[in-house]
C-alpha positions as CSV (number, residue, x, y, z in Angstrom):
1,X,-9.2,-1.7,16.2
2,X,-8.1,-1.6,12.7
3,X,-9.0,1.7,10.5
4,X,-9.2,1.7,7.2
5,X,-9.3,5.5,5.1
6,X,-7.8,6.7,2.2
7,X,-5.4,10.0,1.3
8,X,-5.7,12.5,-1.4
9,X,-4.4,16.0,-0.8
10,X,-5.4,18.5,-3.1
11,X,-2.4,18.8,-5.0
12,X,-3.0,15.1,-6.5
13,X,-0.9,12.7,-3.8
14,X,-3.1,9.7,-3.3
15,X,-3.3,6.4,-2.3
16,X,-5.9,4.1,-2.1
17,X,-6.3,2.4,1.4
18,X,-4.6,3.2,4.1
19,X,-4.5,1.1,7.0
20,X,-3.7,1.6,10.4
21,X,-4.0,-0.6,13.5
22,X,-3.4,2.6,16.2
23,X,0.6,2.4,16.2
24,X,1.1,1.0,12.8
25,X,0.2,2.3,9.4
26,X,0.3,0.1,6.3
27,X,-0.5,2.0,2.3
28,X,-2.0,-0.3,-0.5
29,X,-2.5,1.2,-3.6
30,X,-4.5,-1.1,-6.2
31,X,-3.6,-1.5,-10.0
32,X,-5.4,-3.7,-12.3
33,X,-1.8,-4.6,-14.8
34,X,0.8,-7.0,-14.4
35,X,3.1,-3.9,-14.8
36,X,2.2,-1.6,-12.6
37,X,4.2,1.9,-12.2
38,X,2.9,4.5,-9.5
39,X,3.2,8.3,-10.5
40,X,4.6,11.0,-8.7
41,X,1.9,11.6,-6.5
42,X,1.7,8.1,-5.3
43,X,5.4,8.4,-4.5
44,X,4.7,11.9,-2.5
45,X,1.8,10.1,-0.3
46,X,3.7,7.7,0.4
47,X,5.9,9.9,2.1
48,X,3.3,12.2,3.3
49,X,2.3,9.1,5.5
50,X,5.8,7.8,6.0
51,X,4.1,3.9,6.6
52,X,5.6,0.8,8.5
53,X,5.2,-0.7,4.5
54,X,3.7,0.4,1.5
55,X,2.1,-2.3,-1.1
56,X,1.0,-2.4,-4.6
57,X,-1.6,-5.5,-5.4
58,X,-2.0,-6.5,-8.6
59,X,-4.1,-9.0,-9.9
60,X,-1.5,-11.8,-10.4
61,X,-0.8,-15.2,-8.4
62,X,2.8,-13.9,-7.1
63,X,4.3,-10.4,-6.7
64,X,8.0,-9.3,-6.3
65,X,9.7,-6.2,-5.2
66,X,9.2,-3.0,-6.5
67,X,11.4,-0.9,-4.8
68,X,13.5,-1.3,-1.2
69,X,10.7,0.1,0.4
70,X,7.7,-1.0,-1.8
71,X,6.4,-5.0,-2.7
72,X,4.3,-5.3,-5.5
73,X,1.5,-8.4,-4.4
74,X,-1.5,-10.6,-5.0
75,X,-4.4,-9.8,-2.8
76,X,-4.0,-13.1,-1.0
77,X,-0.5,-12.1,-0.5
78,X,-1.2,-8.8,1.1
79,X,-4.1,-10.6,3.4
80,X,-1.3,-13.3,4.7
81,X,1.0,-10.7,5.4
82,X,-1.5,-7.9,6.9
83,X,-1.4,-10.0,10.5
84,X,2.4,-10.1,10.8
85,X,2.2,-5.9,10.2
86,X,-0.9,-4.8,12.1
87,X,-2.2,-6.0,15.5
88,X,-5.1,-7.5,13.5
């Protein structure tokens, strides 16, 4: 079974979906540019939740890496890649 939530503390960390198959969790956070950049409290959920991988989708036909430990993707990107992560 697959949940889907999302985290905000109440100092400001958030993300927007967080996904989790039971072992596994996975952290999408959505922008609408090309150019995304996450703030500080993005960065500090993302450790908070300390995920298997973290994405950003963007509305685009391709992503690329953000960081080592974050890819920035399409939406059909981050749907082919979701079964290879989670026991979906």
């Amino acid at each position: 079974m697959l949940d889907l939530s999302f985290y905000r503390t109440n100092h400001g960390n958030e993300v927007d979906i967080v996904l989790n198959d039971g072992s596994d969790t996975i952290v999408v956070e959505c922008k609408s540019t090309l150019s995304p950049s996450l703030s500080k409290g993005n960065h500090a959920a993302i450790e908070d939740i300390a995920p298997l991988k973290s994405f950003v989708v963007i509305p685009a036909d391709q992503g690329y890496p953000y960081n080592k430990d974050i890819d920035v993707v399409s939406l059909g990107e981050l749907i082919s890649k979701l079964p290879e992560l989670l026991k979906v």
